[in-house]
N, C-alpha and C positions, 0 to 999 in steps of 0.2 A: 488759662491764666497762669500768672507766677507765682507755685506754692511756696518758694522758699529761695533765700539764698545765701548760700555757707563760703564765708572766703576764711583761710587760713596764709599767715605769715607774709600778707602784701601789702606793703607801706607798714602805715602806725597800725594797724589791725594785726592782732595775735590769732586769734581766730573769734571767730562773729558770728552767728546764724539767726536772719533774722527772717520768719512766717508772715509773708505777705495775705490778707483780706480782701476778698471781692470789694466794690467802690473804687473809693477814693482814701488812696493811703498817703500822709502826708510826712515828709522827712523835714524836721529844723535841727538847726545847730547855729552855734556861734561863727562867724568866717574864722578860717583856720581848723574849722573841728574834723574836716575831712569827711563833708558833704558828696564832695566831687568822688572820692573813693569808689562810692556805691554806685556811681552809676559808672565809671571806668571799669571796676568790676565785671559788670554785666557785660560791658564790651568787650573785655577781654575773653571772657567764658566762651562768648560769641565771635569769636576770632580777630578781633584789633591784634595790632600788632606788641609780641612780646617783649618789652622793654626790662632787662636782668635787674635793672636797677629798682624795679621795683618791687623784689624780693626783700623780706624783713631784713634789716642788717643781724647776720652773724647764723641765719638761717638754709638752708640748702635749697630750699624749692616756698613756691609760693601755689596755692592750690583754690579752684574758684569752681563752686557747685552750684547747677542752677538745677531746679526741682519745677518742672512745669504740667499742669495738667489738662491735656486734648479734651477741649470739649464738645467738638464737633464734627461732624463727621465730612466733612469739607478737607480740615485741616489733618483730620488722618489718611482719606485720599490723599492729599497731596504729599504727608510723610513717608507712604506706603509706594508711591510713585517713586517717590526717592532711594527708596528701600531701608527707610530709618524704621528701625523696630520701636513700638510703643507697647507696654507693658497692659496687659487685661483692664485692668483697672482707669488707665488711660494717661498713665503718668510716665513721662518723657526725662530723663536726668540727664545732664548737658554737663560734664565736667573739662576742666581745661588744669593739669599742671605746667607750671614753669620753673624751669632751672636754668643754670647757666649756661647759655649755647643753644637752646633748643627748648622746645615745650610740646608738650603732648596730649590731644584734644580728642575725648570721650564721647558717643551718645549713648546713652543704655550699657553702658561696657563694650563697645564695639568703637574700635580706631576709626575717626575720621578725618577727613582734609579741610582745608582752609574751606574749599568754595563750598562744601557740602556744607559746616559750619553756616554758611552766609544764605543758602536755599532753605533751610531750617528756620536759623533768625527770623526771613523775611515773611515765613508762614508763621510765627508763633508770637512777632513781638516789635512796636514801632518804637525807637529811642529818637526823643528830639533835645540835643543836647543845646549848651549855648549857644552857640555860633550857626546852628541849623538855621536858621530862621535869612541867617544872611544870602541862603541860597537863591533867597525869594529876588538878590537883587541883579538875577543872572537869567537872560532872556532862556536860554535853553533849557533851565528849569520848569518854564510856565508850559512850554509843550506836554512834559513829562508828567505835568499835575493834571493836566487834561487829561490825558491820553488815558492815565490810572483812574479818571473819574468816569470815561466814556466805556472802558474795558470789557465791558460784558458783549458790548455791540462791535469795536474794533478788533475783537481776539483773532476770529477767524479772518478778517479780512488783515493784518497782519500777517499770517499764515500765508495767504495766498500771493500777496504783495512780494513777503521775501523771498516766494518761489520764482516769479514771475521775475523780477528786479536783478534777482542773480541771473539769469536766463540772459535776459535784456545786457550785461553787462559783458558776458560771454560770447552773444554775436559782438556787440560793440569791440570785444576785442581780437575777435577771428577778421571782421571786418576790415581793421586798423593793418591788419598783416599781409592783407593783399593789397598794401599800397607799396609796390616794389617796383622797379626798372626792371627792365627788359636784361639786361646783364646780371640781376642779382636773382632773378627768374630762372635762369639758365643753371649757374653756380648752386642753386637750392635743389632743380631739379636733377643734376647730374649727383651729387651727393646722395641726395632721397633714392635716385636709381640703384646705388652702391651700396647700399645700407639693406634696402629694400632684397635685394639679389644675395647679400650676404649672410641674412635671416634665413629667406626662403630656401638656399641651396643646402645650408647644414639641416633643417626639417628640425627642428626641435620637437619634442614631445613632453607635454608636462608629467615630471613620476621620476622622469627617463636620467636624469641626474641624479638623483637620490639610489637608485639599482644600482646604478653606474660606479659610485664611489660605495656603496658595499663590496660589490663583484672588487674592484683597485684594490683598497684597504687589504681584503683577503689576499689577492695576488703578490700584493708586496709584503704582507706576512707569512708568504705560503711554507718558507721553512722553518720560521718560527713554531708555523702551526701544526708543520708535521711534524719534529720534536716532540713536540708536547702529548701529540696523539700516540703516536707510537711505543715512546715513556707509559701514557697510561695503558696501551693494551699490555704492553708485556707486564706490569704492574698485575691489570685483572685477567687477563686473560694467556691462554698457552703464547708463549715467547723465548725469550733468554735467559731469562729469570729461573734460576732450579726450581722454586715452586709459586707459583703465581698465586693471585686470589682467587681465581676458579680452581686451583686445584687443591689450595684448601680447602675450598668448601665442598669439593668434590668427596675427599677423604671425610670429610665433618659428616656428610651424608652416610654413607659407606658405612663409618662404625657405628651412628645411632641406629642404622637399617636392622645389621646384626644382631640387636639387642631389643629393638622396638615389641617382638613378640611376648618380651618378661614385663612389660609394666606399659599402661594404658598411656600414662602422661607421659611417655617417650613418644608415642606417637604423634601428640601433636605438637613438639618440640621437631619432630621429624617434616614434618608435616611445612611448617614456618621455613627453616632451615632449605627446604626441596626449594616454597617459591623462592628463595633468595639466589638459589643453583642459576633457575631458569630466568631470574631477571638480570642478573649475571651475564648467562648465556649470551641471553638478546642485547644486553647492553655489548657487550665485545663483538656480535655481529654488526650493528651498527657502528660501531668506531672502526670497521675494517674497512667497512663500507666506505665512511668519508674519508677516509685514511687516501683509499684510491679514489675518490673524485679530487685528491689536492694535486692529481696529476695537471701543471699546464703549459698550455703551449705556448712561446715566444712571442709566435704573430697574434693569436688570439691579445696580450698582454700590452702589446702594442696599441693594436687596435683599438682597445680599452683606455689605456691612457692618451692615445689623437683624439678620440669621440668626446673624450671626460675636458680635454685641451679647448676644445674647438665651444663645448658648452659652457666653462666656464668664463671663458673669452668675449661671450655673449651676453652671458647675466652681470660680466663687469661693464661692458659697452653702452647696453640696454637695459640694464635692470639686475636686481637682486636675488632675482628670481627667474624661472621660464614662465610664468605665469606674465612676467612684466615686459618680458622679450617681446612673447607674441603677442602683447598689448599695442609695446612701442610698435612692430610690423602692420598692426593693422591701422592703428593711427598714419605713421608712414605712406603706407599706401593710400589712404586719405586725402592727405592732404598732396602727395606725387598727381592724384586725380583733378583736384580742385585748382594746380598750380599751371597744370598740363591746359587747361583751358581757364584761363584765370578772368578772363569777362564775363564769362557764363557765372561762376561761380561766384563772385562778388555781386552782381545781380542780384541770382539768389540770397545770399546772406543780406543784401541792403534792401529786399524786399521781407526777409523774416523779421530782420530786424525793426524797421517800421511797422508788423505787424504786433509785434511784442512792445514793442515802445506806447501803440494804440493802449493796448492793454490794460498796461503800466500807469498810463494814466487816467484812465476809466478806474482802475482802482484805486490809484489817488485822490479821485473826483469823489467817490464812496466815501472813504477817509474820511474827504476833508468837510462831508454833509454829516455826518456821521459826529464828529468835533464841533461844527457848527452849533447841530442842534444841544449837543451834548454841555456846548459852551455858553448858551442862552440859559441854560436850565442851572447851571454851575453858578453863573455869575449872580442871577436873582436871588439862591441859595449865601452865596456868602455875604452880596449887599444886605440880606438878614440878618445874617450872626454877624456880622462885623456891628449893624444897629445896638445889637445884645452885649456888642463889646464895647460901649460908650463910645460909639462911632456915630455922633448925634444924624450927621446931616454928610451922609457920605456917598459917592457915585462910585461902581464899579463897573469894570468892561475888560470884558477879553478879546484882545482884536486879535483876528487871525490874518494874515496875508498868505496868499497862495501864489505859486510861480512854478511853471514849465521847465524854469533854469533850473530849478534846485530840489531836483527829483533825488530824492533817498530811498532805501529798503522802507521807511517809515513815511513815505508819503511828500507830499511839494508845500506841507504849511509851515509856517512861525506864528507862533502864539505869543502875544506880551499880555500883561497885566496892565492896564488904565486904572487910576484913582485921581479925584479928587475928593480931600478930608472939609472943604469951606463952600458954602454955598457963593456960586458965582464962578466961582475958578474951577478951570476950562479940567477935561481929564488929560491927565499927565503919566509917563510912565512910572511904576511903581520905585525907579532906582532913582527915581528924580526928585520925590518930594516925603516917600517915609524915612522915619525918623526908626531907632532902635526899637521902641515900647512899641511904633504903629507895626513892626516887623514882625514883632513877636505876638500881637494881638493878631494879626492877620492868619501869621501862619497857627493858631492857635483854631482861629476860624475855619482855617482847611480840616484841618485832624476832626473839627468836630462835622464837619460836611460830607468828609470820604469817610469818614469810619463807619459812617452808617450803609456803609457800598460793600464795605471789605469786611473778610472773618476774622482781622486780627483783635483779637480778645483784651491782648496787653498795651497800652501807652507808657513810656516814660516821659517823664518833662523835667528837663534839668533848669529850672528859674526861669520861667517861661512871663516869669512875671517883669523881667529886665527892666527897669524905664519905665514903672507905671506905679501908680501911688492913690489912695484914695477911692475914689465913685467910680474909676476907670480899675484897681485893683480888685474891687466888691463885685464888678460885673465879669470880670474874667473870672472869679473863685464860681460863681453862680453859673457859668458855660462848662467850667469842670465839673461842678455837682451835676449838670446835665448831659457832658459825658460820661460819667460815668454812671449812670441808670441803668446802660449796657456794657460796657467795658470796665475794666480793671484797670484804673488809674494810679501810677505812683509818681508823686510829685515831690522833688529838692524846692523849699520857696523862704524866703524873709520876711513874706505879707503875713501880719496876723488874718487880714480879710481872708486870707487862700486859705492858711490853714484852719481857720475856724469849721471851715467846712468840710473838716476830715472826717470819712468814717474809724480810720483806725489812724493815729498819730505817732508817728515816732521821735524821740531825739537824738539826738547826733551829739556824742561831746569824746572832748577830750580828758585826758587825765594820767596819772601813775599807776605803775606794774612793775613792781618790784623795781623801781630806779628807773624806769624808762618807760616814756611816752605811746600813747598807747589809745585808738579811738574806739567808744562803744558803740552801740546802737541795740537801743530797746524799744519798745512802745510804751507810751503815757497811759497811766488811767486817767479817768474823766477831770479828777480834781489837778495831776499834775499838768494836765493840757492845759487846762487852764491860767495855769502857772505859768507857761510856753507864752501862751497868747501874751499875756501880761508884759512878761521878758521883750515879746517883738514890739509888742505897742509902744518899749521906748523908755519907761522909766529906770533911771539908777533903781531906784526901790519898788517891793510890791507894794503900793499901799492898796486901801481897800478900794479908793476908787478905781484903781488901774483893775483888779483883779473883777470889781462887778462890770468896767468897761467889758473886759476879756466873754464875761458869762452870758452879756447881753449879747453879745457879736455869735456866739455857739448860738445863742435861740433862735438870733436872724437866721445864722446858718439852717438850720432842722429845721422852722418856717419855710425857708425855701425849699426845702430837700421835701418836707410834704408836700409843697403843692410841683414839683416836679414830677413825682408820684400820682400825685391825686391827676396831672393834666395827662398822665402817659396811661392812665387807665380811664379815661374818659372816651 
C-alpha cells in the first residue's frame, strides 16, 4: 500500500506530506483547490513526464516522495526480479526531483530509468485518472482487458506463441529472398564467392588482432622505449652515470657492513638496506634483458603492420570485430549453399515454413479457447457489478472474432465489448451507445472485477464519479467501500454519497502563505467531515438540517460498510 506522500515546491504546494490509511481514503476540495495536484504528483514520482513549469515560482527544484509498503510476497518477487532493493521491514521509497532541464528519479537511494520507474508502478499501484475510462471506447483496448483477466492461464502460452511467431516470420522472410531471377542469382553468387575467398584466404583468428596491435604499438614506439629504458638503467644501474643508484647503495651497504659489529640495531638496518642491493640487482637485470629484446627487424615490422592491414580491412568490411567476420563467413557460405541450388532450398524453407505456420496457429487456437472461456466468465462477472452499479436492466458481451488473416505474436482474435443499457434493444457496441457516467461506471466495474485476479494492493480514482448524481452516485460509493475490503483505495470525488464512505477523509483547499497562494491537504476529524459532507450537499449555509442530512448519510455509509464485512466473513 501507499504509506505516504511528501511533495515539496510543485505548483501551489510549498511542501505537503500527507499518510495515507488502509481502506478507503477520500480527497475533497473546492474546484480550483488543486485536487488534480495529488494525483499528477503521484504520476510524476512514477515517471510522467517532467514539465519545469511546474516547479514552485522562484524555487530551483520541485521534489516528489512516495513511501510504499511490499506486502506480499508476490510483489517483492517481482521487485527482486527487477533488482529493486526493498528495505527489511518491506518499505519501498520511490522519490523523483525536478529541475530545470532535467530530473532525477530514486528507488531506495539507488538511480533509476524511466522504464524501470514504469515495471515498479505497474507492480505496486493502478492510477485511473479522468479521461482513463475513455479508453474503454477503443476496440484494441477490450483484447487487452481480457487477456489481463485470463493471464494466469495465457502467460505461458504467450511465451511460446512469441517464440514460435518470430520463427514463423524469419522463414517468411528467408523465403521471400529466394524469389530472384536467374541474373540476380548469378550476380549474388559471384560476389558471395568473393567475399567468401576473401575471409577464408586471410584465416582470421579471433584474440589474433588484439596481439597484433600490442606487438605494432610497441614496434612503433620501439625508440621511444628504448630511451626511456636505457635512461633508467644507467639511472639504477652501472652505466654512464659517475655514480648510479646501485652503486649508491652499493657503498650504503659497504660502510653500515664496517660498523654493523658495534651495535645490534645496525644490523638490521643492514639487513633491509642488503634486500634493497639485491632487488636493485634484479630489477637492472631485467631491464637489460628487454632492453635487448627491443631489438627489430624491418621485415618482421612489415609483416606486422600487412597482417594488422589485412585484419582490420575485415572487421571494417564484415563487422567490428573477428568474432563478427567469421560470423558474416559462415552465414555467407550459407546462404552461397542455398543460392547454388536455389529449388531445393526454397522447398525446404516453404515446407519449414508451413510447418511453423501449423504451429502458430494451433497455438492461436489455445489462445483463443483460452479467452473464450475466460470471456464467458468475465462478462457474467461484470453484468453483476455493472447491476451493483445502478445498471437496472442491462446486457453484456464480449464478442471475440478470430481470423487466419490477422495472425500476431498475441494470437488471430479481436475482442469488442456489446451493451445494451434498455430492455429490448438489441447489444450494441460500447462506443456506440455509452454515455461519460456509463464509462466511468463501467470501468469502475472492471477495477473491481480484476483486482480480485491481481496483487496490486493500491487503486487511485481521480472522479471516477464523472456524470453520475443520486441512487446511481450511492451505488458507485457502495462498490468502492467494497473495493476496498482488500485494497487501499484513494479517491478525488464531489459526491457527498462517495465520500460519506470514507475511512480516512481528507481536504484539499486553498489559501495564503506569506502573500502567496498556496494548497493544503490534511485529514478531517469525524465532526469536520461532516462539515465536508454538508459543504458537498450543496448549501450556501451549514444549517442543521444540512449537517444532520450529512450524519445520516456517514450511518448509511458504516451500515453498509458492516454488512460488507459481516457478508465477506460469512
Amino acid at each position: 500500500m501507499l504509506y505516504s506522500l511528501h511533495v515539496k515546491n510543485l505548483a501551489l504546494i510549498k511542501e505537503q506530506e500527507i499518510e495515507f490509511s488502509k481502506g478507503l481514503n477520500i480527497l475533497t476540495g473546492e474546484t480550483g483547490a488543486g485536487k488534480s495536484v495529488v494525483i499528477g504528483s503521484v504520476n510524476l514520482a512514477l515517471g510522467a513526464k517532467a514539465d519545469p513549469s511546474l516547479i514552485r515560482t522562484g524555487e530551483e527544484y520541485a521534489l516528489v516522495e512516495l513511501v510504499f509498503g511490499v506486502e506480499n510476497d508476490l510483489q517483492r518477487k517481482m521487485l527482486e526480479d527487477l533488482e529493486i532493493p526493498v528495505e527489511e521491514d518491506g518499505t519501498l521509497v520511490i522519490q523523483r526531483k525536478v529541475m530545470q532541464g532535467r530530473s532525477v528519479s530514486k528507488v531506495s537511494g539507488e538511480t533509476v530509468t524511466a522504464k524501470q520507474l514504469k515495471d515498479i508502478s505497474n507492480i505496486l499501484i493502478n492510477i485511473h485518472g479522468q479521461n482513463d475510462h475513455q479508453e474503454l471506447l477503443y476496440k484494441k483496448k477490450h483484447i487487452e482487458i481480457l487477456d489481463n483477466y485470463c493471464m494466469d492461464d495465457l502467460g505461458g502460452l504467450f511465451e511460446r506463441l512469441s517464440g514460435e511467431y518470430a520463427k514463423m516470420k524469419d522463414l517468411e522472410k528467408k523465403l521471400s529472398e529466394t524469389d530472384i531471377d536467374e541474373n540476380t542469382r548469378l550476380r549474388e553468387t559471384e560476389l558471395l564467392e568473393y567475399e567468401v575467398k576473401e575471409i577464408s584466404d586471410a584465416e582470421p583468428v579471433i584474440g589474433e588482432d588484439e596481439q597484433l596491435e600490442v606487438s605494432y604499438r610497441k614496434m612503433v614506439n620501439g625508440r621511444k622505449i628504448s630511451e626511456a629504458a636505457n635512461t633508467a638503467l644507467n639511472l639504477t644501474g652501472s652505466g654512464e652515470m659517475e655514480e648510479s643508484a646501485s652503486d649508491a647503495v652499493g657503498r650504503a651497504v659497504r660502510e653500515l657492513t664496517s660498523v654493523a659489529s658495534y651495535d645490534s640495531e645496525i644490523e638490521g638496518l643492514l639487513s633491509q638496506i642488503s634486500d634493497v642491493e639485491n632487488l636493485l640487482a634484479d630489477f637492472n637485470h631485467a631491464l637489460s634483458g628487454y632492453i635487448d629484446s627491443l631489438e627489430f627487424d624491418d621485415e618482421e615490422f612489415r609483416t606486422t603492420e600487412d597482417r594488422l592491414n589485412t585484419l582490420n580491412h575485415l572487421k571494417d568490411k564484415y563487422g567490428g570485430s573477428i568474432e563478427q567476420v567469421l560470423k558474416s563467413l559462415e552465414e555467407k557460405e550459407e546462404r552461397l549453399k542455398a543460392i547454388s541450388d536455389l529449388d531445393a532450398h526454397r522447398d525446404r524453407l516453404r515446407k519449414d515454413y508451413e510447418d511453423c505456420l501449423a504451429g502458430v496457429k494451433d497455438l492461436c487456437k489455445k489462445i483463443s479457447d483460452v479467452r473464450r472461456k475466460g470471456a464467458q466468465s468475465l462478462q457474467e462477472k461484470l453484468k453483476d457489478a455493472l447491476i451493483d452499479l445502478n445498471f437496472l436492466d442491462v446486457q453484456f458481451e464480449i464478442k471475440i472474432d478470430s481470423s487466419d488473416d490477422k495472425i500476431t505474436s498475441k494470437g488471430y482474435d479481436e475482442a469488442q465489448f456489446m451493451i445494451s443499457t434498455n430492455p429490448g434493444e438489441a447489444l450494441r457496441p460500447l462506443d456506440q451507445i455509452a454515455s461519460g457516467g456509463e464509462l466511468s461506471r463501467i470501468m469502475l466495474a472492471l477495477k473491481t472485477v480484476v483486482a480480485d485476479r491481481d496483487d496490486i494492493s493500491t487503486l487511485i480514482f481521480d472522479e471516477i464519479d464523472a456524470g453520475i448524481s443520486g441512487r446511481t452516485a450511492w451505488k458507485v460509493s457502495q462498490k468502492l467501500g467494497e473495493l476496498s475490503a482488500n485494497h487501499q483505495i484513494i479517491c478525488i470525488t464531489h459526491l457527498p454519497q462517495i465520500a460519506a464512505m470514507a475511512d480516512t477523509h481528507y481536504m484539499i483547499e486553498k489559501g495564503l502563505d506569506g502573500g502567496r497562494t498556496v494548497t493544503s491537504i490534511y485529514a478531517l476529524s469525524e465532526k469536520l467531515s461532516e462539515k465536508e459532507l454538508g459543504r458537498l450537499l450543496g448549501g450556501d449555509e451549514l444549517t442543521e438540517a444540512t449537517l444532520l442530512n450529512a450524519r445520516e448519510m456517514k450511518q448509511m455509509a458504516l451500515d453498509r460498510k458492516k454488512q460488507i464485512k459481516d457478508m465477506r466473513n460469512t
